[in-house]
N, C-alpha and C positions, 0 to 999 in steps of 0.2 A: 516395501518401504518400512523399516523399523529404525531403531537405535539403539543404545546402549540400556536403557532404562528398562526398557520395555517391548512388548510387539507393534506401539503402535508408533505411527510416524510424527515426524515433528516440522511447525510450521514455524519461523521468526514471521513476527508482523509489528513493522514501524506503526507509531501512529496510532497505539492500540488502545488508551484510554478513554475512548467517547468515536462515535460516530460509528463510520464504517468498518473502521478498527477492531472495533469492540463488538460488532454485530455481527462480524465473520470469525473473530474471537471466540462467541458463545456460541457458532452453529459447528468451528471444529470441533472445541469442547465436548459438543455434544456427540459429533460422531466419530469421537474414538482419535481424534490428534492429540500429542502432547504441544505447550506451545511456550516460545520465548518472545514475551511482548516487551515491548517499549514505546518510551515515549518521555517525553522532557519535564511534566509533572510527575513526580515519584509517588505523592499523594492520591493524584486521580489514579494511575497505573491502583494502585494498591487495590483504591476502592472498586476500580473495574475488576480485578480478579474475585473482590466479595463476590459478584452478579454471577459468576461463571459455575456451569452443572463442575459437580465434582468427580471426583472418578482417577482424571488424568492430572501429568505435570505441566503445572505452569509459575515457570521462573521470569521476574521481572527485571528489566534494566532501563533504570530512568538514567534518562541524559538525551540529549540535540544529534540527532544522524548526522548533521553541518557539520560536527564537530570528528576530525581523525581521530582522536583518544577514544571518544565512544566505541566507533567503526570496529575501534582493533581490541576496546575490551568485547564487544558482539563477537568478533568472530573468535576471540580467545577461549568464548564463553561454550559458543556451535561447537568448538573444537573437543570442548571437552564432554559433551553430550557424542562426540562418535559420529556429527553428521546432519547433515539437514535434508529434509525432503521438497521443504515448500518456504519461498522467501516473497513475503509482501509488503511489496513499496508502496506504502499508506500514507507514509505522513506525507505534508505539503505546504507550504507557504503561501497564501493569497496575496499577502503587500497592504499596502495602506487603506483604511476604510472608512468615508467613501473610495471606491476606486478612482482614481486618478486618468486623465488619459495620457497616451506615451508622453507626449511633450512636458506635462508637469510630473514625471513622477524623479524623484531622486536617484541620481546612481548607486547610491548605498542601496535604496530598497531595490531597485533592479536586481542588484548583485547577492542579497538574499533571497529573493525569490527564483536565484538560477541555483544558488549554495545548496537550496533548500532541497529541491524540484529536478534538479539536472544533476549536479555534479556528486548531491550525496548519497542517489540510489545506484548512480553507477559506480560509484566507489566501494559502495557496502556492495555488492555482488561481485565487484574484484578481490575486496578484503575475504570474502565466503567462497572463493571460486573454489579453495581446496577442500570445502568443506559440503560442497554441494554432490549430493549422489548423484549419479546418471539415472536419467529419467527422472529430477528435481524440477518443480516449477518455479520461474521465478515470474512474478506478478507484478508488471510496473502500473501505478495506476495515473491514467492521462485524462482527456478533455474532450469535448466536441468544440470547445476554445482553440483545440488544437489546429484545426481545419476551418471553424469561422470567424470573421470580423464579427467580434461583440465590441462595442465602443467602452474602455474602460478596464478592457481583459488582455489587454496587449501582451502584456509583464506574464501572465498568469500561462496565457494563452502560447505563447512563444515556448516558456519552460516545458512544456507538456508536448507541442510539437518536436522539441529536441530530444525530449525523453521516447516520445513513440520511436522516433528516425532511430536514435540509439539499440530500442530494443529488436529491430527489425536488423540489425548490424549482429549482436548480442547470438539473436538467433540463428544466423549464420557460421558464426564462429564460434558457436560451442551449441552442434545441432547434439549431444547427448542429454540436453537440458530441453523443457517446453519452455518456450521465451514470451508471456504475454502483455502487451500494450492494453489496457482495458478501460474503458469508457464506461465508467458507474452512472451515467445518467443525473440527471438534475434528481437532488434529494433534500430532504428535511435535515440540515447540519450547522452547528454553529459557523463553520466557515461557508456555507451559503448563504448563510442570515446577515455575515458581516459584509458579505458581497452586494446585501440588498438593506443595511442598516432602516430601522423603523417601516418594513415594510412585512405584508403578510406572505410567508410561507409555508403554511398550513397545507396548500395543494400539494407540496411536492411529496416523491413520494421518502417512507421513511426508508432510512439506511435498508432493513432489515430485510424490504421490500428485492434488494438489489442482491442482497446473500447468495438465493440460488445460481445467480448466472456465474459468480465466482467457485461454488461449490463443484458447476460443470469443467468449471478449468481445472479444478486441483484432482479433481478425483476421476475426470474422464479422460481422453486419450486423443482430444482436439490436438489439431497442429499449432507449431507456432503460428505467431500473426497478431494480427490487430482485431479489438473485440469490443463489443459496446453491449454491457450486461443488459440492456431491456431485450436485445435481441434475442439471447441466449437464452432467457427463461420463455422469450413466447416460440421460441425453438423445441423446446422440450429439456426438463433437466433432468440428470440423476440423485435419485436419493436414495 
């Protein structure tokens, strides 16, 4: 895997100014990826790049994955780097907070949290399909909402179901790619906090906790499929 820059490969990762974003961010960094991050704060993006080991390239693009203009400056962007190795679908939508349950939440927010969640990862990996090398990972990140009744997580929970079903379609139709659906487990995140507004999440565990079991996907030679990162680090990972 290389590019045009350089020997070393390169990852896009939506989502990339805070959270898990930014904590898979600084463990590529560290091991030798080059990376195009975004995210819809141009400020935070910046500031996340301060945090990151130096060494390698990292070009920033703020703007909304929801948004087709973005999608197609991103991939205008991959294209002219020669290429991508590794795409991760980070960012995400929670919806209104408190969470709502189905009956009261608004169709607008419903249809942001599918923009968000469903329709803008699969589009940005259609907009990069030409730009994806064989043997590219792409990284959708999903839910255990996906699979349970949480009362409250309908909206949330459903986008993440359609997004796994998608990648599991995804990974059929372009088996030159590793296709993964991945389950980061309950973590320390602002959007988990706003899920649980004035309550303590101190237990959970932090983003950074979750890194290695993403680190096994991108750098090892797992099949496609559905993955839930606690399992993967008490698996054994590669470093």
């Amino acid at each position: 895997m290389s590019n045009i820059y350089s020997a070393r490969p390169v990852a896009l990762i939506t989502g990339a100014s805070r959270g898990l974003g930014l904590a898979l961010a600084t463990a590529l960094a560290r091991t030798g990826w080059d990376l195009v991050l975004t995210a819809r704060d141009g400020d935070a993006l910046v500031a996340a790049r301060a945090t990151l080991p130096a060494g390698g390239r990292v070009d920033l693009l703020a703007g909304d994955v929801a948004d087709p203009v973005h999608r197609a400056a991103i991939a205008a962007h991959v294209a002219g780097l020669g290429g991508l190795d590794a795409l991760v679908n980070n960012a995400g939508a929670l919806g209104p907070s408190p969470l709502p349950a189905l009956t009261g939440l608004e169709a607008s927010d419903l249809a942001a949290i599918l923009a968000t969640n469903v329709v803008a990862p699969i589009a940005l990996v259609g907009a990069l399909a030409p730009h994806l090398r064989p043997g590219a990972r792409v990284v959708n990140l999903t839910s255990d909402a996906a699979v349970e009744a949480y009362p409250g997580w309908g909206a949330y929970g459903a986008s993440k179901a359609a997004l796994a079903q998608a990648s599991k379609v995804l990974a059929k139709e372009r088996p030159e790619w590793r296709v993964y659906a991945v389950d980061p487990g309950d973590m320390r995140t602002a959007m988990h906090q706003a899920a649980f507004p004035g309550e303590d999440i101190s237990d959970r565990p932090l983003p950074e906790d979750r890194v290695p079991g993403f680190l096994r996907l991108l750098r090892g030679d797992l099949p496609s499929g559905l993955y839930a990162a606690p399992d993967l680090i008490d698996q054994g990972v590669m470093v």
